[in-house]
FIMIMI-894603 format. One record per residue (C-alpha): residue number from 1; residue in three letters; chain; x, y, z. Coordinates in Angstrom, 3 decimals. Example, Ala and Ser with C-alpha at 12.3 -4.5 7.8 and 13.67 -1.06 7.14 Angstrom:
2
nr: 1, rest: Ala, kette: A, c1: 12.300, c2: -4.500, c3: 7.800
nr: 2, rest: Ser, kette: A, c1: 13.670, c2: -1.060, c3: 7.140
***
This chain:
244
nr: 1, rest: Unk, kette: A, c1: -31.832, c2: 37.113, c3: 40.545
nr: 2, rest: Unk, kette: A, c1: -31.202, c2: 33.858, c3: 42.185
nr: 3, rest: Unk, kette: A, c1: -28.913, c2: 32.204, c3: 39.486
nr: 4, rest: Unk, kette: A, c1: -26.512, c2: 34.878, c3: 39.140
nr: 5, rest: Unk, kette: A, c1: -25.839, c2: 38.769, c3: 39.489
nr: 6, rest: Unk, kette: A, c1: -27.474, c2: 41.285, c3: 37.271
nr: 7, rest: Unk, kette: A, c1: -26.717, c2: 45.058, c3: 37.851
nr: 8, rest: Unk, kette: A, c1: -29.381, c2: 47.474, c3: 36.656
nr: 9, rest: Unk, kette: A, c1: -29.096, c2: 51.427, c3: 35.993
nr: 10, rest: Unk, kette: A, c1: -32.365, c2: 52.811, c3: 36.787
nr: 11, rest: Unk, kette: A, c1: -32.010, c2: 56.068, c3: 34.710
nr: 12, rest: Unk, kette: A, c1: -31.078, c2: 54.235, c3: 31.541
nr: 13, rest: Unk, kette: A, c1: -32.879, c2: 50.916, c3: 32.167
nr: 14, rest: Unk, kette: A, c1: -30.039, c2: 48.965, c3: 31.313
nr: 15, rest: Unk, kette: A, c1: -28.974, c2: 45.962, c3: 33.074
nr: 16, rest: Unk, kette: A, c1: -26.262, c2: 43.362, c3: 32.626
nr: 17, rest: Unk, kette: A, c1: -26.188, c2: 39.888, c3: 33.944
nr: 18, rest: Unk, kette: A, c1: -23.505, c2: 37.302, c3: 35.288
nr: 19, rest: Unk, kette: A, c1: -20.939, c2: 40.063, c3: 36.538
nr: 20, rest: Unk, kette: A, c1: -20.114, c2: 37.848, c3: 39.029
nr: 21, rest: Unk, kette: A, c1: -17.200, c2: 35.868, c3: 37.843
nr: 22, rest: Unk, kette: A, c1: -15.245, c2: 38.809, c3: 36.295
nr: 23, rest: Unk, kette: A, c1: -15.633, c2: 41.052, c3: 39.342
nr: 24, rest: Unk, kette: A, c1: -14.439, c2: 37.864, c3: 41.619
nr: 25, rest: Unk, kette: A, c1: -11.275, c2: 38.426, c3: 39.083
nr: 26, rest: Unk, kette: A, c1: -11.067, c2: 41.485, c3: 39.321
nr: 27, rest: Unk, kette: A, c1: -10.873, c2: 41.760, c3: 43.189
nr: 28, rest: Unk, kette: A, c1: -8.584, c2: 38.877, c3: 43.311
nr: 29, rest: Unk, kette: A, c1: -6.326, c2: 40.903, c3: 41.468
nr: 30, rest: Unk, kette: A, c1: -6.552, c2: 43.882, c3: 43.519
nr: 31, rest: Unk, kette: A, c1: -7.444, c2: 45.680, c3: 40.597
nr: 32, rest: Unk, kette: A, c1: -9.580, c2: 49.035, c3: 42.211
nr: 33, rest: Unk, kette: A, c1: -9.811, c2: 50.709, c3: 38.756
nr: 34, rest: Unk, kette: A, c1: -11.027, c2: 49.259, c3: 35.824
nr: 35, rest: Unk, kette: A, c1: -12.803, c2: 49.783, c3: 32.450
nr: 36, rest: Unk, kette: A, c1: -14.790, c2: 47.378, c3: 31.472
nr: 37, rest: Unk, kette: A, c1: -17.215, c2: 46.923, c3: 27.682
nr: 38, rest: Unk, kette: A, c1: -19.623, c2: 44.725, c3: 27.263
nr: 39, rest: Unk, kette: A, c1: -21.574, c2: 43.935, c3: 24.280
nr: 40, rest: Unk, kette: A, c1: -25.027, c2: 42.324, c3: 25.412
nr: 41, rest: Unk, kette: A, c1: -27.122, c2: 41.535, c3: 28.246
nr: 42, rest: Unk, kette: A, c1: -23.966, c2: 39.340, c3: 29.765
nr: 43, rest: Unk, kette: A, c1: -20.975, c2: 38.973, c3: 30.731
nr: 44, rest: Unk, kette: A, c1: -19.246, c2: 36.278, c3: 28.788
nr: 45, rest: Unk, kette: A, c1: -19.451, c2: 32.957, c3: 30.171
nr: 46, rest: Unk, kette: A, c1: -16.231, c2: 31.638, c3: 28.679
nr: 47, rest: Unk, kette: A, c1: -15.592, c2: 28.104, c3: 30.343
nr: 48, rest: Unk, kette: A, c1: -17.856, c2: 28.977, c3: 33.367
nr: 49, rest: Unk, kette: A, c1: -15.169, c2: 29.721, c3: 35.632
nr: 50, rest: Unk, kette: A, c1: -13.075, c2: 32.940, c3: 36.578
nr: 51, rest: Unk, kette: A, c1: -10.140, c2: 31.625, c3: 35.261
nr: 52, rest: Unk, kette: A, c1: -10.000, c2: 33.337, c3: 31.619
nr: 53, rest: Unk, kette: A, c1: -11.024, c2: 36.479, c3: 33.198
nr: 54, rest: Unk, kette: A, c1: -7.592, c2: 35.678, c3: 35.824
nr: 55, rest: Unk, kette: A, c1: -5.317, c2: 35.011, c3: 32.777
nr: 56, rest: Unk, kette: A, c1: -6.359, c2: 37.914, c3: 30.976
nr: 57, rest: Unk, kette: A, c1: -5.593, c2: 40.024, c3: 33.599
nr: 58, rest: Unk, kette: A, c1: -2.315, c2: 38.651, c3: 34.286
nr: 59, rest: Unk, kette: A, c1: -0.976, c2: 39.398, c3: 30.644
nr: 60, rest: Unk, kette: A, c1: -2.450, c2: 42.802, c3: 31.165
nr: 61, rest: Unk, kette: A, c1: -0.544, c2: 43.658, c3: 34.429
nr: 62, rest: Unk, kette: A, c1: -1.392, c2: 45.465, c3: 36.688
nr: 63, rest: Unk, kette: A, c1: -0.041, c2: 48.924, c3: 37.071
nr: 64, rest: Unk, kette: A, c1: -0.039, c2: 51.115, c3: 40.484
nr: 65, rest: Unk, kette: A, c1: -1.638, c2: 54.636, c3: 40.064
nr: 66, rest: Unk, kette: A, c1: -0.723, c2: 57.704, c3: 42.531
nr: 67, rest: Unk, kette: A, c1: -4.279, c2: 57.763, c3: 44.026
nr: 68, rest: Unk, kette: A, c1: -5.931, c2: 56.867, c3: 47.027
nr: 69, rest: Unk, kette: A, c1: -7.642, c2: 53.486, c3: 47.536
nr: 70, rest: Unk, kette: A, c1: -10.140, c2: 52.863, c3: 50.053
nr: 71, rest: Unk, kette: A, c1: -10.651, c2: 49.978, c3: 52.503
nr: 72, rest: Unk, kette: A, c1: -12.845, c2: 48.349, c3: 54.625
nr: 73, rest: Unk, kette: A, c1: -12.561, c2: 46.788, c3: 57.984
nr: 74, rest: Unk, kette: A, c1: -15.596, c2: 44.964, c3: 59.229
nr: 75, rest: Unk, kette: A, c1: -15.515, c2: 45.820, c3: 62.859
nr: 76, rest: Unk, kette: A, c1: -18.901, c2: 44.071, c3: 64.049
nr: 77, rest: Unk, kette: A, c1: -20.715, c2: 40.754, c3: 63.417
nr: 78, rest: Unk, kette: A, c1: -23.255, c2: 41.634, c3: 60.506
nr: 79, rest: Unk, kette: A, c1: -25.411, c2: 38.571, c3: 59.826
nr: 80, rest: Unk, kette: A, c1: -28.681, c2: 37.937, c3: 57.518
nr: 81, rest: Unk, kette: A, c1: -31.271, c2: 34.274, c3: 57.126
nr: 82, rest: Unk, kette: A, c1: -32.927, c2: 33.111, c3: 54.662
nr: 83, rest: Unk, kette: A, c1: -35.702, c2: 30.614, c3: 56.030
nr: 84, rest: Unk, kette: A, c1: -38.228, c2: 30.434, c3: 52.966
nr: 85, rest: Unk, kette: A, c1: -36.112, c2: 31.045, c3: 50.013
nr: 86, rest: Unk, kette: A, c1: -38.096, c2: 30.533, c3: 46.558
nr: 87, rest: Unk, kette: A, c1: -36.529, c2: 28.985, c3: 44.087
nr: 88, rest: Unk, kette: A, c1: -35.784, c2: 31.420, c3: 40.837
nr: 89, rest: Unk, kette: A, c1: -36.988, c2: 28.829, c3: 38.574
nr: 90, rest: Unk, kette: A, c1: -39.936, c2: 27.023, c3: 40.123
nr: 91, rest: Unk, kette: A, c1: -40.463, c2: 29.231, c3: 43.055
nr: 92, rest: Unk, kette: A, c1: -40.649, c2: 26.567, c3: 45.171
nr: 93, rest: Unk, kette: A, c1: -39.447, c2: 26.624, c3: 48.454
nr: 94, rest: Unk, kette: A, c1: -35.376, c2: 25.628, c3: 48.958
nr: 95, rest: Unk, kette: A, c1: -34.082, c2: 24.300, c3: 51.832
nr: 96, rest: Unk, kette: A, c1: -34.581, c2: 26.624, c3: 54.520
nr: 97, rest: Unk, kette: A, c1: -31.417, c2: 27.361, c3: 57.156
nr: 98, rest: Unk, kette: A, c1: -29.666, c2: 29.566, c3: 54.906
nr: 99, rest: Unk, kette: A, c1: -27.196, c2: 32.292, c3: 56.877
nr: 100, rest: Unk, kette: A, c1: -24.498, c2: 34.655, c3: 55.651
nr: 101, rest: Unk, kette: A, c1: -22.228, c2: 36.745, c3: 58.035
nr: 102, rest: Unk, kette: A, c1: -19.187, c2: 39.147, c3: 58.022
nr: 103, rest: Unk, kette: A, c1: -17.101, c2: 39.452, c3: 61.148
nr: 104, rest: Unk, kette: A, c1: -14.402, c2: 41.250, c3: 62.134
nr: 105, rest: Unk, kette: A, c1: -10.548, c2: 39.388, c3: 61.825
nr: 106, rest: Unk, kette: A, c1: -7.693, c2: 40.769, c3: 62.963
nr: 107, rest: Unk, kette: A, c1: -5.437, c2: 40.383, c3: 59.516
nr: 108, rest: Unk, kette: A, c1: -5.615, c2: 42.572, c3: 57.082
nr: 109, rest: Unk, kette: A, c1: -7.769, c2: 40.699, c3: 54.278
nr: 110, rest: Unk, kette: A, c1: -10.594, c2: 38.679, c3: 53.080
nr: 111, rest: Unk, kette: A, c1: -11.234, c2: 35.608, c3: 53.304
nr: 112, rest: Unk, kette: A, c1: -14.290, c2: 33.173, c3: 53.088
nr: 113, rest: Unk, kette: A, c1: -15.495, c2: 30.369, c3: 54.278
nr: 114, rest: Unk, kette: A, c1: -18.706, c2: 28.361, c3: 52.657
nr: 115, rest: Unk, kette: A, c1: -20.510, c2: 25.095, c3: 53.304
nr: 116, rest: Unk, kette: A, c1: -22.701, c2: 23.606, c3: 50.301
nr: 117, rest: Unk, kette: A, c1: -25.532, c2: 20.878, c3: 50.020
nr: 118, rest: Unk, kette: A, c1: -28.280, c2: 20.166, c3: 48.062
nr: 119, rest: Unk, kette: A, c1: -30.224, c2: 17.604, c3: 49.726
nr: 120, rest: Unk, kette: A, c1: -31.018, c2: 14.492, c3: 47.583
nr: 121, rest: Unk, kette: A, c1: -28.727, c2: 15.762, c3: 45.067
nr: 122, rest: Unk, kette: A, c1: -25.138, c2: 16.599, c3: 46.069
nr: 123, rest: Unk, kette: A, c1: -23.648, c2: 15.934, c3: 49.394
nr: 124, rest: Unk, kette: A, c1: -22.209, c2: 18.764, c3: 51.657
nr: 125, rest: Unk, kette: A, c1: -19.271, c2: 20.276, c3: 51.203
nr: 126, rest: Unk, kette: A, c1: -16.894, c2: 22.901, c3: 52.269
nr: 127, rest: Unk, kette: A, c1: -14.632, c2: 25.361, c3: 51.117
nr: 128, rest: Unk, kette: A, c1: -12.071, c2: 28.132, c3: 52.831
nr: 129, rest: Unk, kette: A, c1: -10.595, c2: 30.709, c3: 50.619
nr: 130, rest: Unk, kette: A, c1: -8.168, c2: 33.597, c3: 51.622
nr: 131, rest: Unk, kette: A, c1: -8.410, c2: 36.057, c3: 48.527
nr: 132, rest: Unk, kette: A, c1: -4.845, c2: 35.784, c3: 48.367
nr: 133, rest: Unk, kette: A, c1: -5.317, c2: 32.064, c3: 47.332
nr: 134, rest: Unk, kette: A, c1: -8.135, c2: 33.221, c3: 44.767
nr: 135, rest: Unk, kette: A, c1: -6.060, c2: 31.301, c3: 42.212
nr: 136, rest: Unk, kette: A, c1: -7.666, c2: 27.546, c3: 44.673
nr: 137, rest: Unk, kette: A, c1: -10.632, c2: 28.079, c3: 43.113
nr: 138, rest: Unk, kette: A, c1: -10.226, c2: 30.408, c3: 39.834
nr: 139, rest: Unk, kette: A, c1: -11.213, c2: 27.417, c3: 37.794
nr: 140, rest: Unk, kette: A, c1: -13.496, c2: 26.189, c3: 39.398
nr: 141, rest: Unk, kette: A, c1: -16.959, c2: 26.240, c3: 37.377
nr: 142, rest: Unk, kette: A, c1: -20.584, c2: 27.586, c3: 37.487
nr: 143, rest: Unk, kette: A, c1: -22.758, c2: 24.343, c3: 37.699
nr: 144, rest: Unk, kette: A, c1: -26.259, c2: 23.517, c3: 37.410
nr: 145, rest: Unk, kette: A, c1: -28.895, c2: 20.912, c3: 37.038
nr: 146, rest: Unk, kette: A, c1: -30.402, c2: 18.894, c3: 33.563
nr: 147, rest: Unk, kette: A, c1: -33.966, c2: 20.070, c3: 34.716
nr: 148, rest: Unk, kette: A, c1: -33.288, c2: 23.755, c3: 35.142
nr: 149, rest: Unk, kette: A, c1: -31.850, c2: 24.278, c3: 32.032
nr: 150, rest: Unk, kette: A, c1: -34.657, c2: 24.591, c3: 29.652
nr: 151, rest: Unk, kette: A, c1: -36.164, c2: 27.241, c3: 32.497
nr: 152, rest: Unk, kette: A, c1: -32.915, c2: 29.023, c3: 32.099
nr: 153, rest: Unk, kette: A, c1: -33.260, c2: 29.932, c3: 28.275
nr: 154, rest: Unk, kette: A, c1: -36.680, c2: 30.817, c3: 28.935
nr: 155, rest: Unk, kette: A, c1: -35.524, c2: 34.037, c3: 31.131
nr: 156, rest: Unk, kette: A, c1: -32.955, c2: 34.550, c3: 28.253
nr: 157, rest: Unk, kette: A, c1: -29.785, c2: 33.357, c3: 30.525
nr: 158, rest: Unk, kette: A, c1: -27.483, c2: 30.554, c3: 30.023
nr: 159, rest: Unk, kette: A, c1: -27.932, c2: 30.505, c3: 26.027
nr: 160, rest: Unk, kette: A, c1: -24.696, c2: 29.775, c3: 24.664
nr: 161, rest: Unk, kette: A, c1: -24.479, c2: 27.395, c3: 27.856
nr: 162, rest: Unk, kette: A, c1: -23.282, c2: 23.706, c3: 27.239
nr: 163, rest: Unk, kette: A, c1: -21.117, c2: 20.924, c3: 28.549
nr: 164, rest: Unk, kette: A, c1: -18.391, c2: 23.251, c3: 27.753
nr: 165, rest: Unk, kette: A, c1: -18.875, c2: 25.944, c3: 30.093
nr: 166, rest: Unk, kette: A, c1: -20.453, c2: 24.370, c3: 32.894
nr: 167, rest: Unk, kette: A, c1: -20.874, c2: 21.443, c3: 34.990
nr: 168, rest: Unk, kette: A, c1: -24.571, c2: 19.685, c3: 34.393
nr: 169, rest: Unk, kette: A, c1: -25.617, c2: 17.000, c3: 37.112
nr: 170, rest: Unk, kette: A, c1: -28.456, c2: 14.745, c3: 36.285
nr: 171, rest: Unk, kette: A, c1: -30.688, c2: 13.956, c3: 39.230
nr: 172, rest: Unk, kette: A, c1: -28.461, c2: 11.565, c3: 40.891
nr: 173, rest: Unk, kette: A, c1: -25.759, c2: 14.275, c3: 41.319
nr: 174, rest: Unk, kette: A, c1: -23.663, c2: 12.908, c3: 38.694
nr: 175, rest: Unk, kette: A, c1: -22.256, c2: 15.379, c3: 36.367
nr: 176, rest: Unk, kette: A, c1: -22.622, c2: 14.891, c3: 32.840
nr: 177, rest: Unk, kette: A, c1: -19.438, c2: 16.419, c3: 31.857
nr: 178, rest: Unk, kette: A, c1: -17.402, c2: 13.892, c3: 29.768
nr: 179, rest: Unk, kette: A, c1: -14.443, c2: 14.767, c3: 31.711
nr: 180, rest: Unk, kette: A, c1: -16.518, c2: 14.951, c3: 35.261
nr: 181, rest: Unk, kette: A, c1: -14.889, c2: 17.430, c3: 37.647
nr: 182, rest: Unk, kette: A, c1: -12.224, c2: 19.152, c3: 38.184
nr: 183, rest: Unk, kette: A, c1: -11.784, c2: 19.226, c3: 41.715
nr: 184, rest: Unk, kette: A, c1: -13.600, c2: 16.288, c3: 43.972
nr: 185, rest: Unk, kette: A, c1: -15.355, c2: 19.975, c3: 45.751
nr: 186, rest: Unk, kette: A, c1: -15.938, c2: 21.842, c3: 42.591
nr: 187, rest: Unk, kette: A, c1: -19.302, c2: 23.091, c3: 43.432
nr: 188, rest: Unk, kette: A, c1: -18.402, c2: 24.632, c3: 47.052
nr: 189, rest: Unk, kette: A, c1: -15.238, c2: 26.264, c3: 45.624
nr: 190, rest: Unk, kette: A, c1: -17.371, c2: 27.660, c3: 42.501
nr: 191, rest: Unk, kette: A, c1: -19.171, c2: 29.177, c3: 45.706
nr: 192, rest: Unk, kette: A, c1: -16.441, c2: 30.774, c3: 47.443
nr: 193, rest: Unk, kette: A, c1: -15.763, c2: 32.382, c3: 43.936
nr: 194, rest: Unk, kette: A, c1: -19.249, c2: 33.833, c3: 43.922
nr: 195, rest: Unk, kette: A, c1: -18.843, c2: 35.085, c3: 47.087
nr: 196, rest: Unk, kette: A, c1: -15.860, c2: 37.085, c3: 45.941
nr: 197, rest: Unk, kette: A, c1: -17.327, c2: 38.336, c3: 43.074
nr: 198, rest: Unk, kette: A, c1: -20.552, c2: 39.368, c3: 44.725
nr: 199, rest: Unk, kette: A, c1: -18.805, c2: 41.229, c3: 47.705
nr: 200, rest: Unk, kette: A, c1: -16.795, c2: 43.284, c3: 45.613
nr: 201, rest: Unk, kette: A, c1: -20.344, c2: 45.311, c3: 44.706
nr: 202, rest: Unk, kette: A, c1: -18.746, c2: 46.906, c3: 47.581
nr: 203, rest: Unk, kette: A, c1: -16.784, c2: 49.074, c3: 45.608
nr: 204, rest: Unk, kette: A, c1: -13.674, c2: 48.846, c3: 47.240
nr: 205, rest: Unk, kette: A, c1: -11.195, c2: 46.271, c3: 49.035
nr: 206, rest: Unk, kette: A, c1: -13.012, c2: 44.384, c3: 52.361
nr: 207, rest: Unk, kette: A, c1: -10.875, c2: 43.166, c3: 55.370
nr: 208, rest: Unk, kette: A, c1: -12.660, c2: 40.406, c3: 57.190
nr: 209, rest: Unk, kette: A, c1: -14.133, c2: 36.881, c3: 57.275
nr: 210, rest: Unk, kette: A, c1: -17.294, c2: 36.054, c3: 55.187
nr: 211, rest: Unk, kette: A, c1: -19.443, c2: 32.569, c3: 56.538
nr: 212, rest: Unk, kette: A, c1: -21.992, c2: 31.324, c3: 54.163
nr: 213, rest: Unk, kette: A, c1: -23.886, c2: 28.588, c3: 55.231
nr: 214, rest: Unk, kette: A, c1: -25.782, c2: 27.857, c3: 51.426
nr: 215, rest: Unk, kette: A, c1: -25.154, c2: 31.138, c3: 50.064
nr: 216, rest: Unk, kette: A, c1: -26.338, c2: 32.664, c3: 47.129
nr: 217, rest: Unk, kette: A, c1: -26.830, c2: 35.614, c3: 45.172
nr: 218, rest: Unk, kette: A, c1: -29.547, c2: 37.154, c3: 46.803
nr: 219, rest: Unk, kette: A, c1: -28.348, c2: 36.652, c3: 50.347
nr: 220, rest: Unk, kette: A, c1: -24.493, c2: 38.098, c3: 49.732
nr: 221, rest: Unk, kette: A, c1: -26.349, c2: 40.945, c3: 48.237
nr: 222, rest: Unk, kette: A, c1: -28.663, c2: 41.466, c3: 50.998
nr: 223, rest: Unk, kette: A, c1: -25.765, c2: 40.621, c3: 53.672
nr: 224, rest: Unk, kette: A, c1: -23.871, c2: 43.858, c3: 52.052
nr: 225, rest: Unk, kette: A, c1: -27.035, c2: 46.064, c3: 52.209
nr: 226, rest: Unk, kette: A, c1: -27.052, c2: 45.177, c3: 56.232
nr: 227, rest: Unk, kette: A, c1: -23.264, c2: 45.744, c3: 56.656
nr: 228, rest: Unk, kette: A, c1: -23.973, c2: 49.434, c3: 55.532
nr: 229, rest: Unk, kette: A, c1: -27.280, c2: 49.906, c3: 57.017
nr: 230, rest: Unk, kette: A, c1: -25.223, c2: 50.765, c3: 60.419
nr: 231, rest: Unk, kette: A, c1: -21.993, c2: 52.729, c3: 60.164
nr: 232, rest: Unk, kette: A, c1: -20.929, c2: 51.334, c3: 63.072
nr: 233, rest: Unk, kette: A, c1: -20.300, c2: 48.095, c3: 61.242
nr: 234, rest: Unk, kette: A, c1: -17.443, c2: 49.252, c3: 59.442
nr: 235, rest: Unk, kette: A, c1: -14.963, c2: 51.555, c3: 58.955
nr: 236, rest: Unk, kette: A, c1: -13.731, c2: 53.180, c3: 55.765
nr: 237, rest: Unk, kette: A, c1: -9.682, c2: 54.200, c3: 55.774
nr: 238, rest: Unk, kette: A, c1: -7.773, c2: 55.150, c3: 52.876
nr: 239, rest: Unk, kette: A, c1: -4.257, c2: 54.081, c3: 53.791
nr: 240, rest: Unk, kette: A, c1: -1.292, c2: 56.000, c3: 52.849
nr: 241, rest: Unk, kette: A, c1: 0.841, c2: 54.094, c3: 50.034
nr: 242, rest: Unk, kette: A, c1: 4.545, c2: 53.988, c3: 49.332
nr: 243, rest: Unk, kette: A, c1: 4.858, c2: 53.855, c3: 45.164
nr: 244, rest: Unk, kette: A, c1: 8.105, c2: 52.578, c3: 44.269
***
């Protein structure tokens, strides 16, 4: 789904929408084991950001377990295109020119690099996150615009959306937020949280540098399914841990 993550069990049929932001949360925190219950087809929107998600977790804590964590190192250039993208409302075409990559880095982490336009609506932008700087672009929120919000409801997503929980531009690229934004690059570091939250489908900590040149959904997805197609991509170490 274009607008935002669903994940689907095939034996049960059940599927839940908008992970996205919580995961992006999660995986900032470094969190590897986690319960979580939802009631619903969706994750909680909250203000449209990853920030409640962060603060929750932070009066939580975090506690180390004596168990082994996996990790892993990109160790070749995966990349995937998108030249005719549809788009999940009108299926129209989108701009083509769409790329996503993962390459190898030589420290020990993630981080991500995006650049955003939409062409007669918002101007281009970019954004560079290192996950341990998650906290950049934590509140930074989903966003959208007037006209696709009506198509929205209609595939039963977005419905306790409002001015509240998301940024709405009119056709100018204006937002209709009374407050406007909250950073000048809101929409590229909302993003760079997507990103985060989509990669850590992984199921387990990534070291290396993600480059999104208009990423969405559907390409992060299909950038992970090519990083595992080939083993010799990656490599998969569970690293011995001192526990205080």
């Amino acid at each position: 789904m274009g607008f935002c993550t669903r994940l689907h069990d095939r034996a049960s049929g059940y599927s839940i929408a908008t992970v996205e932001h919580v995961l992006a949360a999660i995986s900032a925190a470094g969190v590897t084991n986690v319960h979580v219950d939802v009631t619903g087809p969706e994750v909680p929107i909250l203000d449209g950001s990853s920030a409640g998600f962060v603060d929750a977790l932070v009066r939580a804590g975090v506690h180390d377990q004596d168990a082994p964590q996996s990790i892993l190192t990109v160790l070749r250039p995966v990349q995937v295109e998108s030249t005719h993208e549809l788009h999940p409302l009108t299926n129209s075409v989108l701009k083509a020119d769409k790329a996503a990559s993962l390459l190898p880095r030589p420290s020990q982490e993630l981080t991500v690099s995006v650049e955003v336009d939409f062409p007669g609506k918002l101007p281009r932008q970019w954004t560079h996150l290192s996950l341990a700087d998650f906290a950049t672009v934590a509140s930074a929120r989903t966003f959208t615009f007037h006209q696709d919000i009506d198509r929205l409801h209609a595939m039963g997503l977005a419905k306790g959306g409002s001015l509240d929980n998301a940024i709405v531009f009119n056709d100018h690229g204006t937002p209709l937020n009374p407050d406007g934004l909250r950073f000048p690059d809101e929409w590229s570091r909302h993003k760079a949280l997507d990103v985060v939250g989509d990669l850590a489908l992984a199921g387990m900590p990534i070291n290396g540098h993600y480059v999104g040149i208009r990423p969405g959904h559907a390409l992060t997805h299909e950038l992970l399914h090519a990083l595992f197609q080939d083993p010799r991509n990656y490599n998969i170490s569970t690293p011995k841990r001192d526990l205080p």
